[in-house]
N, C-alpha and C positions, 0 to 999 in steps of 0.2 A: 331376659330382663336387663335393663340401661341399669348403670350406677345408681343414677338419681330416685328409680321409681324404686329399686331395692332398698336405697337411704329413705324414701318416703314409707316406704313398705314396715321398715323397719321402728321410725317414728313412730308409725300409726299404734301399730304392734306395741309401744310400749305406752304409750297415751291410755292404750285400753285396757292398761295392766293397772295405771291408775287410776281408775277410774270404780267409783264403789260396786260390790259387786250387784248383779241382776241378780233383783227379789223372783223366787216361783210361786209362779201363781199356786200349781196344786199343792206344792207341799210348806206354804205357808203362808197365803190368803185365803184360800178356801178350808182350811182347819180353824180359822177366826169367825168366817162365816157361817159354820157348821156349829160349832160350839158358840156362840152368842147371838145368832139369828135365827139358826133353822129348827136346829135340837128344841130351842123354848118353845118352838109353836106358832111362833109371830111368821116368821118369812119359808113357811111350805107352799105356799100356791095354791092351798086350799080352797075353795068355794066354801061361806058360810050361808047355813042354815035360810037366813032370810034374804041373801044374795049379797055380790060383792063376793069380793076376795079378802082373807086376810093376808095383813101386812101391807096395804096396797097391791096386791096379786105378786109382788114379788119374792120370786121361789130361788131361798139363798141356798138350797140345798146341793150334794154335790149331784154334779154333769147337767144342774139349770143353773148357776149361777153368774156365769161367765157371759153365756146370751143374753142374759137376765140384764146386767148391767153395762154391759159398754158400748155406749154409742145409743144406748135407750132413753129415748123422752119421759121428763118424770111424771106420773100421773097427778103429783102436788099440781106441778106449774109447766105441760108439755113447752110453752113457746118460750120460758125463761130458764130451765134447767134439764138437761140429761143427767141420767143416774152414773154414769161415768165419761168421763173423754178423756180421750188418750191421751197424755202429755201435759195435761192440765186439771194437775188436782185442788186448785185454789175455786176451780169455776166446776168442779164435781160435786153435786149434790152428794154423794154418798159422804164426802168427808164434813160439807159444812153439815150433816146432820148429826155424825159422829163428833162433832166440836160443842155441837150447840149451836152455831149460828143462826141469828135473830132473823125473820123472815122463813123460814125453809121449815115450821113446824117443831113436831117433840124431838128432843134430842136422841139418839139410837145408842144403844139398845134400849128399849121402852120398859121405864120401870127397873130396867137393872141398873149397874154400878157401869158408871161412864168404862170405855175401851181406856187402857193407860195410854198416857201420851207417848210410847214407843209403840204401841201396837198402831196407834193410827196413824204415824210415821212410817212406818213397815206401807202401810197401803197406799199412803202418799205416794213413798218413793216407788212401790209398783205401780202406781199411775204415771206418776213424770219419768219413768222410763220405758212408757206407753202403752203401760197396760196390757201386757201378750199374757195370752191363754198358755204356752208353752214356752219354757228357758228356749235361749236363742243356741245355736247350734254353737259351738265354741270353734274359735276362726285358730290354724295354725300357728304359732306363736315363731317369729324368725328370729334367727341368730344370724351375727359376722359370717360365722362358719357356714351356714345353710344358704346365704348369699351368693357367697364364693363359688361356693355348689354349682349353682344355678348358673352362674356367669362368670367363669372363671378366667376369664380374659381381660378383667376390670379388677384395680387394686386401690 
């Protein structure tokens, strides 16, 4: 490794230290989706009685939910909204419905007490940092000293 790509290496490395940390999907968006979507009854996937699905067939339960919503055309309005896109939670159905936003239907959760404005932040922020099913693998963190290491020919 050159001077420069371990000085860049090393930049990088602290860039991503400041940077807020990645929301998990399973152990705190899918405990929101369970307890104010799935649990009430609204978003199981269920088939009702006289046809159709309830919730709009969308099943926020755990190990559907994640299929369920990223990168899926919303059954309100397929050709104007998906139920999530990555990196773009201004243009995701899921939040303008958790806000209220006019045009996009009832506000969610239906009937209950709005999400607080930290919880739909929490989901925000796991969409505009792309909405992954799994925390990302954590990248080795460099030191001066682990540089050196590496290329100890360069001072």
């Amino acid at each position: 490794m050159t001077f420069w790509s371990a000085y860049l290496a090393l930049g990088l490395a602290l860039l991503a230290d400041a940077q807020e940390p990645q929301v998990d999907y399973e152990t705190q968006i899918q405990p929101i989706f369970t307890t104010n979507c799935s649990v009430s009854g609204c978003h199981t996937g269920e088939t009702l009685p006289f046809g159709g699905f309830a919730g709009a067939g969308l099943n926020l339960s755990v190990g559907n939910s994640y299929n369920q919503l990223v990168g899926v055309p919303s059954k309100l309005d397929s050709s104007r909204f998906s139920r999530v896109i990555a990196a773009a939670s201004a243009a995701s159905l899921i939040t303008m419905k958790l806000e209220g936003a006019e045009g996009v239907g009832s506000r969610m959760p239906l009937g209950g007490e709005p999400l607080s404005a930290a919880t739909i932040q929490l989901i925000k922020d796991w969409i505009d940092q792309g909405a992954l099913s799994e925390r990302p693998t954590a990248v080795e963190k460099m030191t001066w000293g682990k540089i050196k290491e590496q290329d100890p020919g360069q001072e």
